[in-house]
ZABA-846551 format. One line per 2 residues: their letters; for each residue x negated, y, z negated of C-alpha. Coordinates in steps of 0.02 Angstrom, whole numbers, plus 32768, in hexadecimal, padded with zeros to 4 digits. Each point is the difference from the previous one (the first is absolute). Example, Ala and Ser with C-alpha at 12.3 -4.5 7.8 and 13.67 -1.06 7.14 Angstrom:
<sites>
as) 7D99/7F1F/7E7A | 7FBB/80AC/8021
</sites>
This chain:
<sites>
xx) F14E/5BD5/1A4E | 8063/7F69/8049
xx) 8084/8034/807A | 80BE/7FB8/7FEB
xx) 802C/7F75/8079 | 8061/8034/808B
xx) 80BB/7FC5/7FD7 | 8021/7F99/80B2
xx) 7F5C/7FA8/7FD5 | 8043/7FDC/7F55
xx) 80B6/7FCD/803A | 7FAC/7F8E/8085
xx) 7FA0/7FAD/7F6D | 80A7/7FEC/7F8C
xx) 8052/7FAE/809E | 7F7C/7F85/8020
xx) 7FFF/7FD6/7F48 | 80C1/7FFE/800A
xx) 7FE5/7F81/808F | 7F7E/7F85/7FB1
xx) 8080/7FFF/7F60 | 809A/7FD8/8076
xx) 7F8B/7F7B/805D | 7FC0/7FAE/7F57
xx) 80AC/7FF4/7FC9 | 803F/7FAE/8091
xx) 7F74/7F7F/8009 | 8019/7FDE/7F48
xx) 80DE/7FDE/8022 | 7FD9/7F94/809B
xx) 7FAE/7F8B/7F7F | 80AC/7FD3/7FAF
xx) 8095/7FC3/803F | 8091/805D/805B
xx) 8073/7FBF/7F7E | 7F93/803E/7F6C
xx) 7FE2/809C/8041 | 80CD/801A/801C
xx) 8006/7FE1/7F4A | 7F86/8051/7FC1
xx) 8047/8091/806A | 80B3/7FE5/7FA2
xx) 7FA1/8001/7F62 | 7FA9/80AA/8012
xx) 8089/8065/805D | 80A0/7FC5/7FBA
xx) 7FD6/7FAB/7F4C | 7F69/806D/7FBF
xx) 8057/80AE/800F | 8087/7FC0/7FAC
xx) 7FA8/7FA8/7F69 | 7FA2/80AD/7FE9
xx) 808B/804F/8006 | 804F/7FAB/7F7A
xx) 7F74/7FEE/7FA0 | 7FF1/80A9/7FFB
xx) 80BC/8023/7FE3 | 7FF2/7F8B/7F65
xx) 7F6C/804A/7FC1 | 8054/80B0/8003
xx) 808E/7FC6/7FD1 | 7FBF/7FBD/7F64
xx) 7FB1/80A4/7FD6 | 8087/8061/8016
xx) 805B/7F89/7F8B | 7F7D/8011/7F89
xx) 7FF1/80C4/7FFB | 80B0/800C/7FEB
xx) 8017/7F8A/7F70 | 7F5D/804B/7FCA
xx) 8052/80A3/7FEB | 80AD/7FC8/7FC5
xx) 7FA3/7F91/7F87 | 7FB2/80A3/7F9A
xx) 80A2/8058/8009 | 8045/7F75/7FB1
xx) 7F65/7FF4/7F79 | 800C/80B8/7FF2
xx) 80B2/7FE2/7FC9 | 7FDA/7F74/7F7C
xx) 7F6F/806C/7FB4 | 8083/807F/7FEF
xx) 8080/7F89/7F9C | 7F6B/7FCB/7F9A
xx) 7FBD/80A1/7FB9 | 809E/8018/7FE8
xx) 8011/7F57/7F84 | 7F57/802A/7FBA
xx) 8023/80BD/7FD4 | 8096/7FC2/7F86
xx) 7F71/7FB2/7FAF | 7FA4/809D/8002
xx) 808C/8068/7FAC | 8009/7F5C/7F87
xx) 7F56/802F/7FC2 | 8006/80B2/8003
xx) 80AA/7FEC/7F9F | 7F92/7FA8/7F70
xx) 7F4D/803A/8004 | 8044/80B0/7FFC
xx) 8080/7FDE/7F64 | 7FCD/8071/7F5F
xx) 8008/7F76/7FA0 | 7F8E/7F91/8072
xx) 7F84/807B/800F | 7FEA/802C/7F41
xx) 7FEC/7F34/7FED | 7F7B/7FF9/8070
xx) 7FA5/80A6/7FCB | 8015/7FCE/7F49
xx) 7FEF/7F20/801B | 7F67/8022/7F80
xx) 806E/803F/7F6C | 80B8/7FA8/8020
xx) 8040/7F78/7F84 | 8051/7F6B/8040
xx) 80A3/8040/7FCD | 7FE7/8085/807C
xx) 7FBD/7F93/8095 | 8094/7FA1/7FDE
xx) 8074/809F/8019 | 7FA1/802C/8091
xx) 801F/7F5E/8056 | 80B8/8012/7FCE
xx) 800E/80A3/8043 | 7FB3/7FBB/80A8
xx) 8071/7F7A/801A | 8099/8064/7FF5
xx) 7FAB/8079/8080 | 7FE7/7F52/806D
xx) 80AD/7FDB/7FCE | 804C/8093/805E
xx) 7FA6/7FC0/80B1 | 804E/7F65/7FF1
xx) 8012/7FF3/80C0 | 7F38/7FE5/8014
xx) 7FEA/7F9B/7F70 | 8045/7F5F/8059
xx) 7F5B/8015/8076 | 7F86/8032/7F83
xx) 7FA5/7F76/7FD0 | 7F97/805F/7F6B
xx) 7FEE/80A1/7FDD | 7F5C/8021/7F6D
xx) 7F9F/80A7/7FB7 | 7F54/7FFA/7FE6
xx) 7F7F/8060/7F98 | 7F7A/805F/805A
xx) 7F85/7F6C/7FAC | 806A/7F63/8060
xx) 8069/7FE4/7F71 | 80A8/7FE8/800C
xx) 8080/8075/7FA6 | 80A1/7FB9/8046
xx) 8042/7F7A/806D | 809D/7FE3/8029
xx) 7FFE/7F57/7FC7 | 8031/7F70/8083
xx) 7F92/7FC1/809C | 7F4F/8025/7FA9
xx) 7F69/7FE9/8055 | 7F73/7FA0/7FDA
xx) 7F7E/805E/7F8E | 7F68/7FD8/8098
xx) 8074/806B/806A | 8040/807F/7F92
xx) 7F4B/802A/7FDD | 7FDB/7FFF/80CC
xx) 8082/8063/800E | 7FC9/8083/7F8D
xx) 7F54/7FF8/803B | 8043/8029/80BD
xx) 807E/8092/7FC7 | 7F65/8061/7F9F
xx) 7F89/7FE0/80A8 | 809C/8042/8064
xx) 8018/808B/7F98 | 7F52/803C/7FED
xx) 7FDA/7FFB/80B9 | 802A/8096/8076
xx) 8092/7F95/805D | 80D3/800E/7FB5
xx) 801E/8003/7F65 | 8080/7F64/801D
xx) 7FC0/7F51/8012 | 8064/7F6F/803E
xx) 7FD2/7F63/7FF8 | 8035/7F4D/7FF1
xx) 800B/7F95/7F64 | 806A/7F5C/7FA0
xx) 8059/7FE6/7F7C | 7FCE/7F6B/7F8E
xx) 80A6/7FB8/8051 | 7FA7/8013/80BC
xx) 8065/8091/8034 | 7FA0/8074/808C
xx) 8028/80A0/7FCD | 7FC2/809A/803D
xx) 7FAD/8078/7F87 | 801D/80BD/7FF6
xx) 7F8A/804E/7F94 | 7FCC/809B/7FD7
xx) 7FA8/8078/7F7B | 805D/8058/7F7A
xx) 7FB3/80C2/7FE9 | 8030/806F/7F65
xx) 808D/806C/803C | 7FA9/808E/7F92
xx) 7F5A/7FE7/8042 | 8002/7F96/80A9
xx) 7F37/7FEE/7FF4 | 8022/7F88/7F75
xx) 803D/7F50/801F | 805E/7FB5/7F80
xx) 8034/7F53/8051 | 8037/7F99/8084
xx) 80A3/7FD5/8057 | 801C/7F49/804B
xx) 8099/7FCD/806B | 7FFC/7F5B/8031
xx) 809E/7FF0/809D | 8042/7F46/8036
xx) 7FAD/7FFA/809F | 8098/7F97/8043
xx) 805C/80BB/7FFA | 7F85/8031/80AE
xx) 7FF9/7F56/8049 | 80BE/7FC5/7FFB
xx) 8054/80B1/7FE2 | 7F9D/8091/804C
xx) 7FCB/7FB2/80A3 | 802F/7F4F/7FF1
xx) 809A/800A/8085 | 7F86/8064/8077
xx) 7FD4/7F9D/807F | 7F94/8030/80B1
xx) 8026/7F75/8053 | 8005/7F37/8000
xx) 7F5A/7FB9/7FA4 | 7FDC/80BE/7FA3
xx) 7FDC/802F/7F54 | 7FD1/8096/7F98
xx) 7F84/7FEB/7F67 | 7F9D/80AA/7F9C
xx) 7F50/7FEA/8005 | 7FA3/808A/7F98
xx) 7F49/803B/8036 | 7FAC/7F8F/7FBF
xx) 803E/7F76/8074 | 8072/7FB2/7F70
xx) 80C3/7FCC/8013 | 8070/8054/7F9C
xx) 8093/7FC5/804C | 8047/7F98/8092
xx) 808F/7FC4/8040 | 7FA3/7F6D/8057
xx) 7FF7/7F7A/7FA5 | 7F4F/7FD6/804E
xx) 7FC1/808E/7FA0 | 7FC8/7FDC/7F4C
xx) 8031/80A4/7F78 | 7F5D/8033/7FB7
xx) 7F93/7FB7/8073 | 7F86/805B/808D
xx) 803F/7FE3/80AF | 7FBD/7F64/8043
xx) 7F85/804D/807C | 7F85/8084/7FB5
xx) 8001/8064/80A5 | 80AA/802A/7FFF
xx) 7FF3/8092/7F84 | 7F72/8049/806B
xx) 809F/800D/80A2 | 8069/806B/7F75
xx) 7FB0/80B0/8042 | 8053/80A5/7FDA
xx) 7FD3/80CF/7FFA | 8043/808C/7FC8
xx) 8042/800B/80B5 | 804E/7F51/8007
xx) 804B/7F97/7F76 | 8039/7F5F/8066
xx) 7FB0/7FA9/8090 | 800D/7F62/805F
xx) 7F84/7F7E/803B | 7FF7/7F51/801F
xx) 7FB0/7F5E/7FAC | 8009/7F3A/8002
xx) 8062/7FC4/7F5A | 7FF3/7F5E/7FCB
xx) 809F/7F7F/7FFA | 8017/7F5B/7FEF
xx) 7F54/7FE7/8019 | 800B/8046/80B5
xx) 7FC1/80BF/802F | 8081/806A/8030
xx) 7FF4/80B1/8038 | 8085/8082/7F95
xx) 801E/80A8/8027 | 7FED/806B/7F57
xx) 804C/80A6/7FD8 | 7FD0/8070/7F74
xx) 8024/809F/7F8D | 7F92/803B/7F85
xx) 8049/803B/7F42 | 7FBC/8092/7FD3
xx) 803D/8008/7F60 | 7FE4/7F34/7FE0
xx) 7F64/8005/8053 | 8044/7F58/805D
xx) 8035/7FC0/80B2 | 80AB/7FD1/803C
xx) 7FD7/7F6E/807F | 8076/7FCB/8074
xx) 7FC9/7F4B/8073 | 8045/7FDA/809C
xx) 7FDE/7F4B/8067 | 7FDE/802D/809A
xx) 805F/7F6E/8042 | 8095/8062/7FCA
xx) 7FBB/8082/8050 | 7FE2/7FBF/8090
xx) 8097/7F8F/8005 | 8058/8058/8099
xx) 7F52/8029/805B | 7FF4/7F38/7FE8
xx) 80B5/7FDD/804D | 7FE0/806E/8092
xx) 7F48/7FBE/800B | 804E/7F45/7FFC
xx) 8091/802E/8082 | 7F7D/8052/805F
xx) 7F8A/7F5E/8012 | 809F/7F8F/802C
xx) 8038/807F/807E | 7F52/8009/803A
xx) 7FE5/7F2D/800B | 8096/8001/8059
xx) 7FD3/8080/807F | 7F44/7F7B/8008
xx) 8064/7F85/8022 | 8067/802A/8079
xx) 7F63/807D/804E | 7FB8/7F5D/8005
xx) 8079/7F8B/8062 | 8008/80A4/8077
xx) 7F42/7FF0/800B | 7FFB/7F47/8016
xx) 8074/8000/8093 | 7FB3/8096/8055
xx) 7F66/7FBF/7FF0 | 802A/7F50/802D
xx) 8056/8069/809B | 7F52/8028/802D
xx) 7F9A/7F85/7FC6 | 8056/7F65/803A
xx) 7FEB/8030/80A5 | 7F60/8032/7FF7
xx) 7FE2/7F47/7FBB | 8050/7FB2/8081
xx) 7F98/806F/807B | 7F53/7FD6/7F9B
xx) 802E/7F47/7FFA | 8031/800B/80B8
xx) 7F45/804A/8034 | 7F9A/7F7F/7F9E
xx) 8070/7F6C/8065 | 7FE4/8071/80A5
xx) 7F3B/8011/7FB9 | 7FF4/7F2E/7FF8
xx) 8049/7FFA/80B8 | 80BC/7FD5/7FD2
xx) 805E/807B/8079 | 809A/7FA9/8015
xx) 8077/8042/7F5F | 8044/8098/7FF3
xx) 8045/807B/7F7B | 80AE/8017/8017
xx) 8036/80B8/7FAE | 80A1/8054/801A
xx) 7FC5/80AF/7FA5 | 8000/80A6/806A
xx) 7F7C/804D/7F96 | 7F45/8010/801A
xx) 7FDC/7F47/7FBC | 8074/7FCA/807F
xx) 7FB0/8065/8093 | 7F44/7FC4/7FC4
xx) 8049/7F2F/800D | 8053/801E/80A0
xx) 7F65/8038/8032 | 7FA3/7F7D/7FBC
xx) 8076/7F7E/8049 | 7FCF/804D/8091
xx) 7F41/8007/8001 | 800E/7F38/7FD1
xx) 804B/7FED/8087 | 7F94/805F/8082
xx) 7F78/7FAE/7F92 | 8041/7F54/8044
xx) 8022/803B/8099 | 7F4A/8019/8008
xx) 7FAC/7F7E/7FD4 | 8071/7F8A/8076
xx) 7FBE/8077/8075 | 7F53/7FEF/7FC4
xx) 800B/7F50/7FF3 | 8027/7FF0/80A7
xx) 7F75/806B/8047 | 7F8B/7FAB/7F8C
xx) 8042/7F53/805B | 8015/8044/80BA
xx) 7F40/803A/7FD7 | 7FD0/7F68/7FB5
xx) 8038/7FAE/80A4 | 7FB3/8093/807C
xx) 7F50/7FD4/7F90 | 8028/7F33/8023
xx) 8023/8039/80AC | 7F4F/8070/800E
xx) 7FA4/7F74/7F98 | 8036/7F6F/8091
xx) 7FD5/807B/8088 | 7F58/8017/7FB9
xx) 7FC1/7F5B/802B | 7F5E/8029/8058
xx) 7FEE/7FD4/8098 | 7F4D/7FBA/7FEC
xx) 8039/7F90/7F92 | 8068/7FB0/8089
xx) 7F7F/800F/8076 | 7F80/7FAB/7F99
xx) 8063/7F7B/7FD6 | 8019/7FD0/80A8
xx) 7F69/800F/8020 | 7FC6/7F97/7F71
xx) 808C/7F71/802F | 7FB3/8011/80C5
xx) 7F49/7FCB/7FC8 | 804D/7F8F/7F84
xx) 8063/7FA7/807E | 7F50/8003/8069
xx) 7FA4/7FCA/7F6E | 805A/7F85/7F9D
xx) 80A3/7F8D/8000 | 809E/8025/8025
xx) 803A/7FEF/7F56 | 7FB0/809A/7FB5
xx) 8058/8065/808C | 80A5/7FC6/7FE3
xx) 8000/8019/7F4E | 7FD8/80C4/801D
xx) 8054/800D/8080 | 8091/7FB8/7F9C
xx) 7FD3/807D/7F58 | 7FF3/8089/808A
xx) 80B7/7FFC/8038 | 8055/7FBF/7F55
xx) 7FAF/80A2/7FA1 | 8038/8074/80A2
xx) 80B6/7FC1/7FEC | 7FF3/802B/7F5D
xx) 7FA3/8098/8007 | 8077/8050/809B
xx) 8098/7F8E/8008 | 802D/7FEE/7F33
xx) 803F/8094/7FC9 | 801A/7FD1/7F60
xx) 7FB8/8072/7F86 | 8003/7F8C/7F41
xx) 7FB2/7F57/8027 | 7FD7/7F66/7F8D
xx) 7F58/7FD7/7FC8 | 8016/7F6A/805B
xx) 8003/8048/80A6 | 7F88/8091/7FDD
xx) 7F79/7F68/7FD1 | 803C/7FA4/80B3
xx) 7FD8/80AF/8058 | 7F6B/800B/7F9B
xx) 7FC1/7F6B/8028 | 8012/801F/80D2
xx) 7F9D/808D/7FF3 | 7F75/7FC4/7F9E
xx) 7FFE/7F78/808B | 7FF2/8076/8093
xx) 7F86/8067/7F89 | 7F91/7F70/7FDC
xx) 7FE5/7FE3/80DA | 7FC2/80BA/7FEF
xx) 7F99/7FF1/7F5F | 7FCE/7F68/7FDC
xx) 801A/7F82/7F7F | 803B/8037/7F56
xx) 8080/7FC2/7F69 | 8097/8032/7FC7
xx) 8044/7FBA/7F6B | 80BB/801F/7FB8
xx) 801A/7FE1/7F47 | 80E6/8016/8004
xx) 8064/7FD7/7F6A | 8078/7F8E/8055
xx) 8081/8044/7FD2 | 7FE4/80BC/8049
xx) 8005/7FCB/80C3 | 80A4/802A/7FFA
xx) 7FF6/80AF/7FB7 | 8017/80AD/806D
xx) 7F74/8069/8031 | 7FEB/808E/8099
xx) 7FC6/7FB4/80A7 | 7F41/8023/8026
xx) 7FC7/8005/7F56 | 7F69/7F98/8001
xx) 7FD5/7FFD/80B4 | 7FAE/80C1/7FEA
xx) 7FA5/7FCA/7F71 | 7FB2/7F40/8038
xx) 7FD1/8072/80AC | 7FA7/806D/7F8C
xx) 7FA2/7F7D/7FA2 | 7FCF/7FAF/80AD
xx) 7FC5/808F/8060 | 7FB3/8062/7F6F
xx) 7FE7/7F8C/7F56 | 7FC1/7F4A/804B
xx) 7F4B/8015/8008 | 7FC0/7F9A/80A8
xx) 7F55/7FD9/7F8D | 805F/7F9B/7FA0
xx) 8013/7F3D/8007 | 80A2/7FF4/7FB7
xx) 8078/8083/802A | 80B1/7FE6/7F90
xx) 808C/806C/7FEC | 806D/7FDD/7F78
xx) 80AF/8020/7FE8 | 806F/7FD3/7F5C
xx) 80C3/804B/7FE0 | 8036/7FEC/7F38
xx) 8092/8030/7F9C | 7FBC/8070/7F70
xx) 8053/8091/7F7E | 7FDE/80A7/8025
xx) 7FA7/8014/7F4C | 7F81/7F6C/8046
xx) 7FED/803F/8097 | 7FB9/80AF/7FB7
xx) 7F99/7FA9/7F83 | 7F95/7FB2/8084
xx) 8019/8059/8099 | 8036/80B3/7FC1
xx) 804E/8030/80AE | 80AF/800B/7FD1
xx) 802D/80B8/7FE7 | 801F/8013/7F5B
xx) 8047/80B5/7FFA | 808B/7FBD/805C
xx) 802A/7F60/7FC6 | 8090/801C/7F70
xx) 7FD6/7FA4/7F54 | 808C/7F72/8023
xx) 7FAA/7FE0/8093 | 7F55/7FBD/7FBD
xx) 804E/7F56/7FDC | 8056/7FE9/809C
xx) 7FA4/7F7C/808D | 7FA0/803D/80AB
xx) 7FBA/7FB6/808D | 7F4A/800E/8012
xx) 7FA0/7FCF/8091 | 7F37/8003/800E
xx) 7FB0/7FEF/80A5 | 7F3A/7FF5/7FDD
xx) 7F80/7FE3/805E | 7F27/7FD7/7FE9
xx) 7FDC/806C/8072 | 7F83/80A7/7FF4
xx) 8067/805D/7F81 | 8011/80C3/7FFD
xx) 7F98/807C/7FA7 | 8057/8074/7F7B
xx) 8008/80A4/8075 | 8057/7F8B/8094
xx) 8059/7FB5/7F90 | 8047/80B3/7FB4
xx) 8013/8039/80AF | 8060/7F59/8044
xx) 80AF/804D/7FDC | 7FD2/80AB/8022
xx) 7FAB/8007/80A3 | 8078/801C/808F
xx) 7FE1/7F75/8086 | 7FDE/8049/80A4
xx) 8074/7FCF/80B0 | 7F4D/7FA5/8039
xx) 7FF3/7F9C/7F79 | 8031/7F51/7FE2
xx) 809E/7FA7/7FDB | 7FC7/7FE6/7F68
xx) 7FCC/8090/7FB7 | 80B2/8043/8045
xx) 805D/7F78/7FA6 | 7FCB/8011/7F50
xx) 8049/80A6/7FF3 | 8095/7FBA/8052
xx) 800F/7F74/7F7C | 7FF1/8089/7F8C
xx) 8083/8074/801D | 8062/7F7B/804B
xx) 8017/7FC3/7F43 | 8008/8099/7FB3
xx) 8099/802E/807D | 8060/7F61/7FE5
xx) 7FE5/7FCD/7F52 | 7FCC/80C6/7FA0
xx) 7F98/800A/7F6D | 7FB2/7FC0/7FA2
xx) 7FCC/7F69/8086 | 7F80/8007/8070
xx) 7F54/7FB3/8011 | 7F4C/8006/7FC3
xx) 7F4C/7FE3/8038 | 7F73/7FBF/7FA0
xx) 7F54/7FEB/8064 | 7F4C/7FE1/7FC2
xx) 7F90/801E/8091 | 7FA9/7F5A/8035
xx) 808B/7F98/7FA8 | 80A6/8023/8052
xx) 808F/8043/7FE8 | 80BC/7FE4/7FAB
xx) 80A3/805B/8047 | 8081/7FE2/7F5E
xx) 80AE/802F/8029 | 8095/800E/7F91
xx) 80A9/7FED/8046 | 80B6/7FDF/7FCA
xx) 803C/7F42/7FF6 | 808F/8006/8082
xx) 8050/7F67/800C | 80A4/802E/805E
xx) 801F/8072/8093 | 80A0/8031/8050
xx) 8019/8003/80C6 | 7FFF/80AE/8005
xx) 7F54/8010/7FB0 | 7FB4/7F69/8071
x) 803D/8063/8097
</sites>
């Protein structure tokens, strides 16, 4: 049997869940805006509650409404079905007063064996019993005696009804009668003039022997006496109506003039609402009606007759009904756009309090991120915001500081290196070359001597005295060209070729650039097997896109998109020398040069950082070499046309 977790384990577990849910939610805000989250915020704390709240006042509201009229509504039916069996129970006594006269009674017991003479006495003798209740007569339509066999023994001789519904009528009265249910039918019928009347009827028994029925009893009432005088002035409210519907879903009356006397309510389902029990005679429920086309939801009231066997119906719109609920539900939405839209001018300038800063600050870092440090974000607030761009105002300018700093480190060093790099001269080389010009001058003319010993001093003025650290092409070439003469007394005979757009002699580069690289491509490319020994050097204007289509050495991770159209400098010193294998070639950059080796072994990695210091990425240089062919040194540099003093210095 399992044993129940500890409860610290289990609160430890709710807490990290508590956590993660906290987390997710937080991860899921930062996703939208300050400014829509504010709103949102407004939204769910300040106009939510209160929409519920009134949505739910409304809605009780409305059924409290409805209950009440509800109940006031039978109370008031109640009180109608009272004044109405009181109407129809004159009519009762009516026919009681005349089926139950002698005289009557022997007529109808003896209709067989009476002469006309005596039919016509009997109907004498019944109109002078009608004449005495003159004061129903004016809403009696017709008032008729029939034989138990349908036929009819007296009528009272004005409003007749057609023959096709005196017979229906009969028919109906002796199903009534014969059925377990009251002995009294109502029910509606008209006159050949179109009158609706509603028919009392009811059997006639021998007073002698009540097993025996000797007859019927018809009473057909003006059904404008209910509708106009019994509950026509009752009213439940603007857009109601009352109307008796009996149980078979037909209208016997109505005050609504939508409502068609005679006919079965429009929708078959509404007799199946009128429910009642021995418990509970009225009831209430709800249903669509339609008007004017349109569906329209009523409230409808009822009390059942008893005695009629029909329904009082009361209808009630429920616009009426609801016609103050609406009001206060109307008020209640202008009083709650209102409070919106003021909520949401609040919201817009707190949040623009908060966001506009913020803006300012964002906008301010991606300007600081692209290297502009010199605005700043002026902000008078005392609040946090304000704090946090103080601050920031600040750090940009510590971050300026810096790099001023850093930029003049990276200068003084760049100077200290020029300074190391023109102390590193080796010695042997001067030695050599002295030596070389001492058997020259023993060996050959004068000439040959002068000219290095001319080269000699012109390239140590400008390697010691010149402390210039940008020179022009033009000069770098003239430099260039007094070593190669001192290095061809050393080496022997070889070429050098330059291939210079003319109009790049004039253009900017660091001093010592090539030197490094010919010395290089003397002392470790030119192969001494060879008869013709050439190194070739060529300076073009290309765009950065061209240059990384065929010599895929500029750095391409840092070079910005803009920048692939812009014009470089490239510069290719090659030579036909022995070439490099792929391993010596991988490890040219990489492999550290020892303090024993040469110059210029030294001075390629010089060159190297030399250009990475002063010009950044994404220049630099790069090295092809096929062994027993040669090899290329491409570099890419800026086109700098223009220096100031301060940069020549």
């Amino acid at each position: 049997m399992p044993y129940p977790e500890p409860a610290p384990r289990l609160h430890k577990r709710i807490r990290l869940l508590w956590k993660r849910l906290i987390s997710f939610i937080h991860q899921c805000l930062r996703q939208v805006t300050i400014r829509r989250r504010l709103t949102t915020t407004l939204v769910i704390l300040a106009i939510a509650p209160v929409s519920i709240m009134g949505v739910f006042t409304f809605t009780q509201t409305t059924k409290d409404v409805r209950d009440k009229v509800s109940y006031a509504s039978i109370q008031l039916l109640n009180q109608v079905a009272k004044n109405i069996y009181y109407v129809n129970q004159r009519f009762e006594s009516l026919s009681d007063y005349i089926m139950y006269d002698s005289m009557v009674q022997k007529a109808l017991i003896e209709k067989d064996q009476i002469t006309s003479w005596t039919q016509r006495v009997v109907n004498e003798h019944i109109n002078e019993m009608l004449e005495k209740q003159f004061e129903i007569l004016a809403d009696i339509k017709t008032l008729m005696l029939f034989t138990p066999d349908g036929q009819v023994f007296y009528d009272i001789g004005y409003n007749r009804f057609r023959e096709s519904d005196l017979q229906a009528l009969y028919r109906q009265l002796e199903a009534h009668t014969a059925s377990n249910r009251s002995r009294e039918l109502w029910t509606h019928v008209k006159t050949i003039n179109g009158d609706n009347c509603l028919v009392y009827a009811r059997p006639i028994n021998n007073m002698n022997d009540w097993s025996q029925r000797i007859g019927y009893i018809v009473v057909a009432v003006d059904e404008y006496l209910y509708s106009t005088f019994t509950y026509g002035d009752v009213t439940m409210g603007q857009g109601s109506s009352l109307f008796i519907i009996n149980t078979a879903g037909k209208v016997m009356s109505t005050s609504d003039y939508r409502l068609k006397v005679g006919q079965f309510y429009p929708d078959p389902s509404f007799k199946d609402h009128l429910q009642v029990d021995a418990e509970r005679l009225n009831g209430v429920f709800t249903m669509n009606r339609s008007i004017d086309s349109t569906e329209k939801p009523y409230l409808f009231v009822y009390t059942y007759s008893v005695f009629n066997d029909w329904f009082l119906v009361g209808s009630i719109p429920y616009n009426y009904l609801n016609e103050e609920a609406w009001k206060l539900q109307r008020d209640f939405i202008i009083i709650c756009g209102v409070l919106l839209a003021l909520s949401l001018v609040i919201t817009l300038v707190i949040s623009t309090s908060i966001t506009g800063p913020l803006k300012r600050l964002t906008d301010e870092t991606k300007r600081v991120s692209m290297g502009q440090l010199d605005n700043r974000i002026v902000d008078k607030g005392n609040d946090e915001l304000g704090f946090l761009t103080h601050k920031f105002n600040d750090m940009v300018i510590q971050i300026k500081d810096l790099i001023v700093r850093t930029e003049e480190e990276q200068r003084l060093k760049r100077e200290i290196e020029l300074q190391m790099l023109q102390a590193q001269i080796n010695p042997h080389f001067l030695f050599n070359t002295l030596n070389s010009l001492k058997w020259t001058a023993a060996l050959s003319q004068a000439d040959s001597v002068s000219n290095g010993l001319g080269a000699l001093a012109d390239l140590l003025r400008h390697t010691i005295v010149d402390k210039k650290e940008l020179v022009t092409l033009r000069d770098e070439f003239r430099q260039l060209r007094n070593y190669v003469t001192i290095q061809k007394m050393r080496y022997g005979e070889f070429g050098i070729n330059f291939d210079v757009d003319p109009g790049l002699y004039d253009i900017y580069v660091i001093k010592f650039l090539l030197q490094p690289i010919v010395e290089n491509a003397i002392i470790h490319g030119l192969d001494t097997g060879k008869a013709e020994r050439v190194i070739r050097i060529s300076v073009r204007q290309v765009k950065v896109s061209q240059y990384m289509n065929t010599q895929g050495a500029f750095d391409t991770a840092a070079a910005s998109k803009a920048m692939k159209d812009s014009p470089v400098l490239q510069i290719q010193v090659s030579d036909n020398g022995k070439g490099m294998d792929e391993e010596t070639l991988r490890s040219f950059f990489t492999k550290q040069p020892k303090s024993h080796q040469r110059l210029a072994n030294i001075g390629v990695h010089n060159v190297l950082e030399r250009i990475r210091l002063h010009y950044g990425e994404p220049y630099g240089m790069q090295v092809m070499s096929r062994l027993g062919e040669g090899t290329t040194v491409t570099f890419c540099l800026p086109l700098i046309l223009y220096i100031s003093s301060a940069e020549q210095d």
